[in-house]
N, C-alpha and C positions, 0 to 999 in steps of 0.2 A: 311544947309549942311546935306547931308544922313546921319543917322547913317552907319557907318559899319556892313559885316557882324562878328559873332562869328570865334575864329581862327579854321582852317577848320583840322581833322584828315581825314587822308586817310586811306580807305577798307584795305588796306596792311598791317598798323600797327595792324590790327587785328589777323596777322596771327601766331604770336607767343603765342597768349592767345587764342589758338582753344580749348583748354581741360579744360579751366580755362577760361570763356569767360569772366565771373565777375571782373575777375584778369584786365580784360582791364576796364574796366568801374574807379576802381581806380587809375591805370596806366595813363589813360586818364587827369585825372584830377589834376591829379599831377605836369601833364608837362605843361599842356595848362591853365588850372584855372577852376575858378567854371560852365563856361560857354563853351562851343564848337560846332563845328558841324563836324558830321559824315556824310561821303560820301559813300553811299552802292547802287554800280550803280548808276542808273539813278535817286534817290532818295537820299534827303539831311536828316538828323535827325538832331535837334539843342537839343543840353543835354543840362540840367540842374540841378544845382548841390546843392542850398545855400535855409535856412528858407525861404530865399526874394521872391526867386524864387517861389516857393511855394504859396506866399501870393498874389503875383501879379499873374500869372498863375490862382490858383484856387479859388481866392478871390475877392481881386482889381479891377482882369481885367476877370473874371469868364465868361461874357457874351459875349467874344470875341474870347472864345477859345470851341469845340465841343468835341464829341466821334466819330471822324466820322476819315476817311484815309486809307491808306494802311496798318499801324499797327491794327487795331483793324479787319481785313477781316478776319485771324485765330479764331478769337475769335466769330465774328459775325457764323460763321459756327457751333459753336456749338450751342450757346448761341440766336440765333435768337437776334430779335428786343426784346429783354429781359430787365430789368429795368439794366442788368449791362450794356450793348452794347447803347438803345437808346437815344434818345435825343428829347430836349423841352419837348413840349406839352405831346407828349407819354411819357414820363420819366418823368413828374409831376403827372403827374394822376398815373403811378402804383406806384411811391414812395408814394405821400398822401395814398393811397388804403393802401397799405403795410404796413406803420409806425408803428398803433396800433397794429398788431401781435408781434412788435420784443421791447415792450414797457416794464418796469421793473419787473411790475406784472405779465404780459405772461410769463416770464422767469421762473419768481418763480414759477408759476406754474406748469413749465415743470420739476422741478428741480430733483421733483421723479424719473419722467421718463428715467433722466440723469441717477442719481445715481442706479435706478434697472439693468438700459441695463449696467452700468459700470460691477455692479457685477455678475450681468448674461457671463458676454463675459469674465471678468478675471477668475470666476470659472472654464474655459473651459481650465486653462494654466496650471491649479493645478499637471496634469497628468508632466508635464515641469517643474514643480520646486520639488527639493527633496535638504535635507538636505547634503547627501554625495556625490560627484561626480553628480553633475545636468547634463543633459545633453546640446547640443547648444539649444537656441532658437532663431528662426530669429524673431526679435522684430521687427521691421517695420512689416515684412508681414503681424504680427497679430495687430501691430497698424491701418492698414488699414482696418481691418477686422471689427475690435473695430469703427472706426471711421463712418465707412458703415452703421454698424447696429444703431449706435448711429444716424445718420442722418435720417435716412430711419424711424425710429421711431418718431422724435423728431417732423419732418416737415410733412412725411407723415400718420404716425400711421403705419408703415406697418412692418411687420417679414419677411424679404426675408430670405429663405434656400441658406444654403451653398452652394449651386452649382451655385445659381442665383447669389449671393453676390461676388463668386467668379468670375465671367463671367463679371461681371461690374466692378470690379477692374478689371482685365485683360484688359477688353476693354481700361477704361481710361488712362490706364497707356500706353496703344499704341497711346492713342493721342497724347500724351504728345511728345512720340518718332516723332510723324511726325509734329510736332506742329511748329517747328523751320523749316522743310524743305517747308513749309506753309506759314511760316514769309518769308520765302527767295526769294517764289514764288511772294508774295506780294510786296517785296521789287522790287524787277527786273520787275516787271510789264510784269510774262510771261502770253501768253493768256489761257482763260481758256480749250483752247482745247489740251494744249500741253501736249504729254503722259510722264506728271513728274510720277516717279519710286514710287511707293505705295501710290498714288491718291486714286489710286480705293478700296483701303483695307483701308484706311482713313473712308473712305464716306461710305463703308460697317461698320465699327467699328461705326460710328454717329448713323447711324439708329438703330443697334443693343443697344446704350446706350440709345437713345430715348425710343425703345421698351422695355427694362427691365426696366428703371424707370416708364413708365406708367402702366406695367407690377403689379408694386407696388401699384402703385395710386390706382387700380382697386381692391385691396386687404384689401384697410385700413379698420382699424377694429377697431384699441386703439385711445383711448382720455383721454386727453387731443393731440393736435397736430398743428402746424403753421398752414396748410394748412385747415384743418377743421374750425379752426375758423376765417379765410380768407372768406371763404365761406360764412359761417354763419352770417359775417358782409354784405358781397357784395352778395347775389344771384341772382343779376342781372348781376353782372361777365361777359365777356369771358368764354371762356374753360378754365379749371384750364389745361390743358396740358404743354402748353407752361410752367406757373410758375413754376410747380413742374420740372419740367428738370431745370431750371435753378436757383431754388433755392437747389433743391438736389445738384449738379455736383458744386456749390459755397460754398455751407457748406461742403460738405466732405471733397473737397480736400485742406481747408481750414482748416481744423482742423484736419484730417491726415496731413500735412506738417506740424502745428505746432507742431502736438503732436513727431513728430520724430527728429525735432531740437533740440527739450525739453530734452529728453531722450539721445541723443545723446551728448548733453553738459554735461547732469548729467554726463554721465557715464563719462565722458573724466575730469570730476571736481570733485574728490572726496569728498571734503572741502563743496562744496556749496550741494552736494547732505547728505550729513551728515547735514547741517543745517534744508536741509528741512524736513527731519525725525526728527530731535527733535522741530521742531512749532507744527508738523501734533501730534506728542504722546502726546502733552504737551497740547496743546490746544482742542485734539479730544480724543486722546487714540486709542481705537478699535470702539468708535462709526461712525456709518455713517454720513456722511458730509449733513449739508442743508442750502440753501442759503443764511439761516442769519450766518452760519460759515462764511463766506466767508472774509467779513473783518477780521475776528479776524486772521486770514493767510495773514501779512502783507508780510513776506518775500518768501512764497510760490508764490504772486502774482507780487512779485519783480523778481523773476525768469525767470516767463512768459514774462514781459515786456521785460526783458534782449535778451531774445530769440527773442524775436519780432524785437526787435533792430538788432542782430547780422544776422539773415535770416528771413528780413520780407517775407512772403507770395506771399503778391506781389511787388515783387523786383524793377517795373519800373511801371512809369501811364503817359501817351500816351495822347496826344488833336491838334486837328488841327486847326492853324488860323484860322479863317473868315475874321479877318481885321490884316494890318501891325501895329505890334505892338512894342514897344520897352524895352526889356528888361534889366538892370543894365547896359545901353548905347549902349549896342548893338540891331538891326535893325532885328525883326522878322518877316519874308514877310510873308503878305496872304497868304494862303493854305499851309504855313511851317509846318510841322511834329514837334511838341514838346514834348520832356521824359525829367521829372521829374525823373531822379536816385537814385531811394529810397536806396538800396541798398550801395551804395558809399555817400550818403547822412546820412545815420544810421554810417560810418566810417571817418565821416570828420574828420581829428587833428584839426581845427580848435575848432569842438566844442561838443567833445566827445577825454578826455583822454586817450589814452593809448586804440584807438578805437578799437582795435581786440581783446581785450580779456576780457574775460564774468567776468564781475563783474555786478553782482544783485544789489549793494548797490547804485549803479548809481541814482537810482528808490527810494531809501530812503525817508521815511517824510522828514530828516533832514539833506538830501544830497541839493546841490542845484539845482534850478529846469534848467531839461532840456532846450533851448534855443527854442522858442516857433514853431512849422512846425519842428524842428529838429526832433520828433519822428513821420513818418506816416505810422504805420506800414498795416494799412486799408485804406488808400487814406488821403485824405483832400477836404474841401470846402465842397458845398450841393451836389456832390455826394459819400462823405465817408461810405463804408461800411455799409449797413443795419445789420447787423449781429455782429458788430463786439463784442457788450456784451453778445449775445448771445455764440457767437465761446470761448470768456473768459471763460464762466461759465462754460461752460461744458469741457474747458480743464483742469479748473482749479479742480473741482471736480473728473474728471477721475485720475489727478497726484497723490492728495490725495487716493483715494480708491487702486490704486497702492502702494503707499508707506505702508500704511496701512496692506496689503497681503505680498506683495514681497520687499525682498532683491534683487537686482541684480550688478552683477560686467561683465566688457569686456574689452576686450585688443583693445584698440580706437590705429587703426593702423596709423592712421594721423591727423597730426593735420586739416586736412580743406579736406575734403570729396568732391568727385565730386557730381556735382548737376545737377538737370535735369532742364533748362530753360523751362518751357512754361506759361499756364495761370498761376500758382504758383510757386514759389521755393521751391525744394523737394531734397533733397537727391538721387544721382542715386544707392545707391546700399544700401543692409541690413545692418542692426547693430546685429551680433550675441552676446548675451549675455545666462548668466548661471541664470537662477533663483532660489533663496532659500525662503522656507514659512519664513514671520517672526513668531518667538515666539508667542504666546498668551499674551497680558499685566499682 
């Protein structure tokens, strides 16, 4: 006898969570169970919601399921046949290539280079923070700023000037705007000749991010850097072109969106942001952070995780059958579209207490351990996140060197901030806060 299909939502019920599209993903799940399918158009999506899921999807049944469909076409347009987008044989060969770059020692390595460009780019706020009446500061803006040059350094060795650095944030931050109108083009399976409304300014913004990041490539100069010692293993390589786009445009926007959930929950948590100033005095002082600190910052790194949990990065992960498959007894056809809901998955009641609201201690030694695929906040299986202790280290060292310099307080106008859905989840608007120097120890 067939399996069944998942109980089916309808495109319609979508339409009360248009400003809050997240808002349906738990919505969703709640009514129907850990399982569904969505109907958008002409196109079926089957959610998924539970660790199991996860395990059989990117494990179990790992060789049955691709990168390939309508969901990833947005993506494949920035990112080309990139180690994030491809599949098999081309995505063994650049993951093996790749690995030893993002390996424990490469990190440490880089760790100066973290901790210089931190202090380098928060010296620049000094003018922004004053003891009496501070003035606004749009904190996001300049965490992107922060997050830019921190990449653009780490991966490529390179100094882009403010004008360049800002023209590549502007740029991606437009993608982002037409990213969803992209997904929707994808979904409807309209042709690619039809004059969808800011196609063309899309595809001018791609080549313009293509071109400033090579722009960079062409410039490097500093070493230690990912990309130099990529090289210097493989000189028989490809063109490094291709890489450095899509490893720049996956670490930025990756660690600019953690770093502004981060900040954003401080500020909106006064209790937990007071904790992390007395690890950071207690265990550092006023010296700079290096990467054997790092463990000693057990609940600094509790934090991060928290964060990870509440707005993972990448909020959903996308695979299309190859073969029918059957999941928790329900009947997944050949070429069915399947998301993993990271997102509503990091909020399950079932297995996460009291899941909306940020508590660090979750993450404890001596708390109990997470429910295993319950946390992904980098993917899962053998294609999880290349990067993802690398994105840790260097979020985790910039919080420090922040706390270290600055005080900051802001009137967190809501509890749950609109977000900008695309490749990343991101906050759609700034965090104005007031900065103050701290004291001298």
């Amino acid at each position: 006898m067939a399996r069944p299909l998942p109980p089916e939502v309808r495109g319609y019920e979508l339409l009360p969570h248009l400003l809050q599209p997240l808002n349906f993903l738990l919505a969703a799940r709640a009514k129907y169970g850990d399982v569904y399918m969505l109907r958008l158009g002409p196109k079926t999506v089957l959610v998924f919601n539970h660790p199991r899921h996860v395990h059989q999807l990117y494990y179990a049944h790992s060789q049955r399921y691709r990168k390939q469909g309508d969901l990833q076409t947005p993506l494949r347009a920035v990112l080309k046949e990139s180690l994030v987008t491809s599949d098999d044989a081309l995505w063994l060969t650049q993951r093996r290539q790749l690995q030893p770059s993002f390996q424990t020692q490469v990190i440490r390595e880089l760790t100066a280079t973290m901790v210089h460009t931190g202090q380098e780019v928060l010296a620049t706020w000094d003018r922004q923070a004053a003891r009496d009446n501070p003035p606004p500061f749009a904190l996001f803006r300049a965490l992107d700023q922060l997050a830019l040059r921190l990449t653009a350094r780490v991966l490529l060795g390179a100094d882009p000037d403010e004008a360049k650095a800002l023209s590549l944030i502007n740029a991606l931050a437009a993608t982002h705007d037409y990213f969803n109108v992209g997904l929707g083009i994808a979904l409807t399976q309209a042709p690619p000749g039809w004059p969808i409304p800011g196609r063309g300014a899309y595809q001018r913004q791609l080549r313009q991010i293509e071109t400033l990041i090579l722009s960079l490539l062409a410039r490097s100069t500093r070493t230690p850097n990912l990309l130099a010692r990529f090289a210097a293993q493989h000189p028989t390589a490809p063109a490094l072109d291709a890489l450095a786009v899509t490893l720049f445009i996956s670490g930025y926007e990756t660690t600019a969106a953690l770093l502004k959930w981060l900040f954003y929950l401080l500020a909106s948590h006064p209790p937990v942001l007071s904790q992390v100033q007395t690890e950071v005095a207690e265990v550092l002082g006023q010296r700079a952070p290096q990467f054997a600190d790092l463990p000693s910052l057990p609940y600094t790194h509790q934090v991060i995780q928290e964060t990870l949990r509440l707005y993972p990065p990448g909020w959903r992960l996308t695979r299309t059958a190859l073969e029918e498959d059957e999941v928790d007894g329900f009947r997944v056809p050949a070429r069915a579209t399947t998301m993993i809901a990271t997102y509503a998955l990091h909020r399950h009641p079932a297995l996460w207490p009291n899941p909306h609201r940020f508590e660090p201690h979750r993450f404890a030694p001596d708390a109990p351990r997470p429910t295993k695929f319950a946390w992904i906040p980098f993917g899962a299986g053998p294609r999880q996140c290349i990067g993802e202790d690398l994105a840790l280290t260097e979020v985790q060292l910039l919080l420090v060197l922040f706390i270290q310099k600055y005080h900051f307080s802001s009137e967190v106008s809501r509890p749950f901030p609109r977000v900008r859905l695309a490749t990343t989840l991101s906050p759609a608007e700034d965090l104005i806060v007031r900065l103050r120097p701290r004291p001298p120890a």
